[in-house]
ROMARVEX-660975 format. One record per residue (C-alpha): residue number from 0; residue in three letters; x, y, z. Coordinates in Angstrom, 3 decimals. Each point is the difference from the previous one (the first is absolute). Layout:
% residues N
+-----+------+----------+----------+----------+
:  nr : rest :        X :        Y :        Z :
+-----+------+----------+----------+----------+
: NUM :  ALA :        X :        Y :        Z :
...
+-----+------+----------+----------+----------+
END
This chain:
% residues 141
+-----+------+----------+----------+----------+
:  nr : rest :        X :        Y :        Z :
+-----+------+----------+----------+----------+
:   0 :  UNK :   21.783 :    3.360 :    4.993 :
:   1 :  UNK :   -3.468 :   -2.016 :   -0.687 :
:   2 :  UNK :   -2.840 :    2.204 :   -0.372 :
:   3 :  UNK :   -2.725 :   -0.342 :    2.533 :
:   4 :  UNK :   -2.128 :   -2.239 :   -2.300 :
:   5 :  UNK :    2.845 :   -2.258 :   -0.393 :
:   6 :  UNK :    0.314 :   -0.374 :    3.527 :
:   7 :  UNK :   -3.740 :   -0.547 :    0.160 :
:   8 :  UNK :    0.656 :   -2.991 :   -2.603 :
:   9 :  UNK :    2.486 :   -1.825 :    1.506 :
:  10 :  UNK :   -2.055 :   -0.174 :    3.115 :
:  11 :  UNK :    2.347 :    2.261 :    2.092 :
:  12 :  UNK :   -3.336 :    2.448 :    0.515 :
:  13 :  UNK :   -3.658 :   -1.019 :    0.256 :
:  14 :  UNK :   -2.225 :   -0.121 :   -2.991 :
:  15 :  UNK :   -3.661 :   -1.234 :   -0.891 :
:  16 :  UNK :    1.160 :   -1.871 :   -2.825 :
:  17 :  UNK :   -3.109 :   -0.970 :   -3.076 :
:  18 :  UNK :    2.379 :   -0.385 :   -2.664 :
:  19 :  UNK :    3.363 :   -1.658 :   -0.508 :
:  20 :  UNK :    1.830 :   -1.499 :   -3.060 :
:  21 :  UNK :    3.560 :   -0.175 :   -1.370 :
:  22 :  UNK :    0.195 :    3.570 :   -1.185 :
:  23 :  UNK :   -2.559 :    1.621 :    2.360 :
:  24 :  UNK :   -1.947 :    0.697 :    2.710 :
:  25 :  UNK :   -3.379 :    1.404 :    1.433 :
:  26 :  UNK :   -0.322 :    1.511 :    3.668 :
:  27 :  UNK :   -2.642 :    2.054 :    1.543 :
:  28 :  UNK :    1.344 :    3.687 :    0.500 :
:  29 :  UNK :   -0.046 :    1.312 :    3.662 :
:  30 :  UNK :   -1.443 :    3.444 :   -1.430 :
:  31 :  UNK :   -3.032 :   -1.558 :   -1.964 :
:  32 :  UNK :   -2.145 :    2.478 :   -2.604 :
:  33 :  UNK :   -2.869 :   -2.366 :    0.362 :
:  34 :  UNK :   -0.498 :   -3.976 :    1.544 :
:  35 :  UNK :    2.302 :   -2.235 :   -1.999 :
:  36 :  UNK :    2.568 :    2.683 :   -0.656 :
:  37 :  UNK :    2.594 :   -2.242 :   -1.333 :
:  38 :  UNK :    3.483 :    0.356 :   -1.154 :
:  39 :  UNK :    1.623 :   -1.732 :   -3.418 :
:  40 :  UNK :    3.730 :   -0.080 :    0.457 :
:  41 :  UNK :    2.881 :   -1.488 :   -1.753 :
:  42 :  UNK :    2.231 :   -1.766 :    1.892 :
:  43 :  UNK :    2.444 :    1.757 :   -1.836 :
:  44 :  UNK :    1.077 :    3.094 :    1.341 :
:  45 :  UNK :   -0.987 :    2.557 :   -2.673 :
:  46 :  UNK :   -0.366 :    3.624 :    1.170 :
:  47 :  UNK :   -1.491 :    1.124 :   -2.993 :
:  48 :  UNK :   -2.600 :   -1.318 :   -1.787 :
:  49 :  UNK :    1.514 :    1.005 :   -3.520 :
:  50 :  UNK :    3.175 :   -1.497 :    1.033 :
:  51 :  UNK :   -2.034 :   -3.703 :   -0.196 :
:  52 :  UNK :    0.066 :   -1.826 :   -3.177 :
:  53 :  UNK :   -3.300 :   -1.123 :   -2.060 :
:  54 :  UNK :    0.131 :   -3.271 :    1.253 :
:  55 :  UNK :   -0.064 :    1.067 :    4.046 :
:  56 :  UNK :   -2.820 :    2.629 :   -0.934 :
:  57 :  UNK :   -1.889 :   -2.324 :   -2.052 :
:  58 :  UNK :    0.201 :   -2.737 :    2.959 :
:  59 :  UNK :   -0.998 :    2.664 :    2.521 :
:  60 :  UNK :   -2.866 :    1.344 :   -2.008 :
:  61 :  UNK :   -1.063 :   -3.523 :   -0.008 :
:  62 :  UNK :    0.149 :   -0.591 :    3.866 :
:  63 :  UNK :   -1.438 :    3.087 :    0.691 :
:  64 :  UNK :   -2.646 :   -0.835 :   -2.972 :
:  65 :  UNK :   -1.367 :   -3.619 :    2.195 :
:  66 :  UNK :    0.202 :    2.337 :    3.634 :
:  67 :  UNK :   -2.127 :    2.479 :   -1.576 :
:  68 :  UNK :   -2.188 :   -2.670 :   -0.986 :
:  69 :  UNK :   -0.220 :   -1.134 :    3.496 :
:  70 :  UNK :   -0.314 :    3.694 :    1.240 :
:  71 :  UNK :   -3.080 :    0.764 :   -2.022 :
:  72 :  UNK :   -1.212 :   -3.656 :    0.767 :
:  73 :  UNK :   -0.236 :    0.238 :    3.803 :
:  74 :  UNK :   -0.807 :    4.040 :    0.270 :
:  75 :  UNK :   -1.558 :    0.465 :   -3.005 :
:  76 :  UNK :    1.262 :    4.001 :   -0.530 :
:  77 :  UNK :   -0.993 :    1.441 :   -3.499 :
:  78 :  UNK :    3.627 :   -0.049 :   -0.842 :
:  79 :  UNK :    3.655 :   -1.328 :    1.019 :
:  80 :  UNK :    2.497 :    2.318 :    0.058 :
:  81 :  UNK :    3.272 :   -0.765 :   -1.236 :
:  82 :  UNK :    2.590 :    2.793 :    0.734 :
:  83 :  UNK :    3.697 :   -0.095 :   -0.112 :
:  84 :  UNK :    1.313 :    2.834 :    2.115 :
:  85 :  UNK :    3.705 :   -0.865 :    1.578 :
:  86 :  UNK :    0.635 :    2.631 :    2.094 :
:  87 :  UNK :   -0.429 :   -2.068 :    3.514 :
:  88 :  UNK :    2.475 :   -2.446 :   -0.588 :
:  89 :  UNK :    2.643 :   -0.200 :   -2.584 :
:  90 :  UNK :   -1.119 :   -3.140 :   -1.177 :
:  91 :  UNK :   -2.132 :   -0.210 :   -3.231 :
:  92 :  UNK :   -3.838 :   -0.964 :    1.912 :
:  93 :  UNK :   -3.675 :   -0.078 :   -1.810 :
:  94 :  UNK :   -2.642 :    1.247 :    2.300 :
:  95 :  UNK :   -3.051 :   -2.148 :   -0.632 :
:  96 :  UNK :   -3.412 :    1.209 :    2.295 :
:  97 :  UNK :   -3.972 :    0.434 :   -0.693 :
:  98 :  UNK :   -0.975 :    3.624 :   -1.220 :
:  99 :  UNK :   -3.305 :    1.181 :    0.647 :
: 100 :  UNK :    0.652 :    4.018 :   -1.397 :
: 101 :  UNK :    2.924 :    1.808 :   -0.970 :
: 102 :  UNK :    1.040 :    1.119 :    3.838 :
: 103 :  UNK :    1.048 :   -4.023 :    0.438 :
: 104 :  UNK :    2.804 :    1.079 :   -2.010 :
: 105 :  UNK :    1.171 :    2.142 :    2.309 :
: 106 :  UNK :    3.395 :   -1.150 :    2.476 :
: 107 :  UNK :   -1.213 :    2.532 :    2.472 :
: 108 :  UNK :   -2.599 :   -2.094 :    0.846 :
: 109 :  UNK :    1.502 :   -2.947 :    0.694 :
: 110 :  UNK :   -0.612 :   -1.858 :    3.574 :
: 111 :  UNK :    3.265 :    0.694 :    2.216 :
: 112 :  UNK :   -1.291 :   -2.050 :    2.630 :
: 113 :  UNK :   -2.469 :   -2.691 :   -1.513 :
: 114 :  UNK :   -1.200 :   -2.939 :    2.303 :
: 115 :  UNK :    2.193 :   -2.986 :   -0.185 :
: 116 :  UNK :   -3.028 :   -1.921 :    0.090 :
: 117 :  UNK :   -1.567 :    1.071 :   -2.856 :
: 118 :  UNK :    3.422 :    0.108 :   -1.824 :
: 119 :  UNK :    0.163 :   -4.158 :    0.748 :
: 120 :  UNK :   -3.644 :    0.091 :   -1.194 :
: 121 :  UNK :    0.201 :    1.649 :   -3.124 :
: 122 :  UNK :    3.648 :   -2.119 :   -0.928 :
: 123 :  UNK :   -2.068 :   -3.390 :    0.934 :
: 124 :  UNK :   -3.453 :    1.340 :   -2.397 :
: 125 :  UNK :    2.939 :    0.462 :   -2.871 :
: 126 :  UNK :    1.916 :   -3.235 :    0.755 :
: 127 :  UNK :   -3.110 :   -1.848 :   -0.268 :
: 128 :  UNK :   -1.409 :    2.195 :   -3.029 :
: 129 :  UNK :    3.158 :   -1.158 :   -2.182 :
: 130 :  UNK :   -0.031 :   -3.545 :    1.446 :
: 131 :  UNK :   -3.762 :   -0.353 :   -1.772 :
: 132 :  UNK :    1.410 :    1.817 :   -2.857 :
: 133 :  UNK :    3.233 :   -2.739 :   -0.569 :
: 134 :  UNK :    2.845 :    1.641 :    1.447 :
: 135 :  UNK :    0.017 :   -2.617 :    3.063 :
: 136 :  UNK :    3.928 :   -0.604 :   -1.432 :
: 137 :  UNK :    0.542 :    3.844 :    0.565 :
: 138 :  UNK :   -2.080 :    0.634 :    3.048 :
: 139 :  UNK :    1.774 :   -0.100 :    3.140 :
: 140 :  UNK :   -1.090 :   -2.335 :    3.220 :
+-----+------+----------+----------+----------+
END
């Protein structure tokens, strides 16, 4: 059965797409830690994140590498976190987001209900971020 995020890939559930290429993809999450909350996802479906090979970490280190260069370009936090966690959906995920302190680490604080407004705002700041980086061939429409 295809995981959530796979479903979210192939377009059979809504997703505020910033990233897509042949082996991956980045989405906003619905449960943001922070504006630009963004998701790095294989389009393989991996569950855990030591079951992926070098070469699919390596290429998701690197996607996740130019979002959090567009993260810390358009919010300007004193960091970008970068955790891998797994336990929402069986299927391998980076969580990319500004930190400002430790507590942004925390899933407990994630929005449950953020504004779908801002959401589109924050995915469109990003877009645009890695268009003026280079990515225009990865950055969705």
């Amino acid at each position: 059965m295809a995981t959530l995020f796979t479903k979210i890939i192939e377009g059979e559930l809504p997703g505020r797409f910033v990233w897509r290429d042949d082996v991956s993809v980045g989405f906003l999450s619905i449960n943001p830690m922070g504006p630009g909350h963004t998701l790095v996802v294989p389009r393989a479906e991996v569950d855990h994140w030591v079951d992926a090979d070098d070469t699919l970490l390596g290429h998701l280190h690197g996607v996740s590498h130019r979002i959090a260069e567009a993260v810390q370009a358009v919010w300007q936090p004193p960091r970008v976190a970068l955790i891998i966690a797994g336990f929402e959906v069986p299927h391998l995920h980076l969580h990319v987001f500004p930190a400002w302190g430790l507590g942004d680490f925390d899933f407990r604080n994630a929005q449950t209900s953020p504004d779908p407004g801002e959401l589109d705002k924050n995915a469109d700041a990003l877009r645009a971020a890695l268009r003026d980086a280079g990515h225009s061939d990865q950055v969705p429409a």
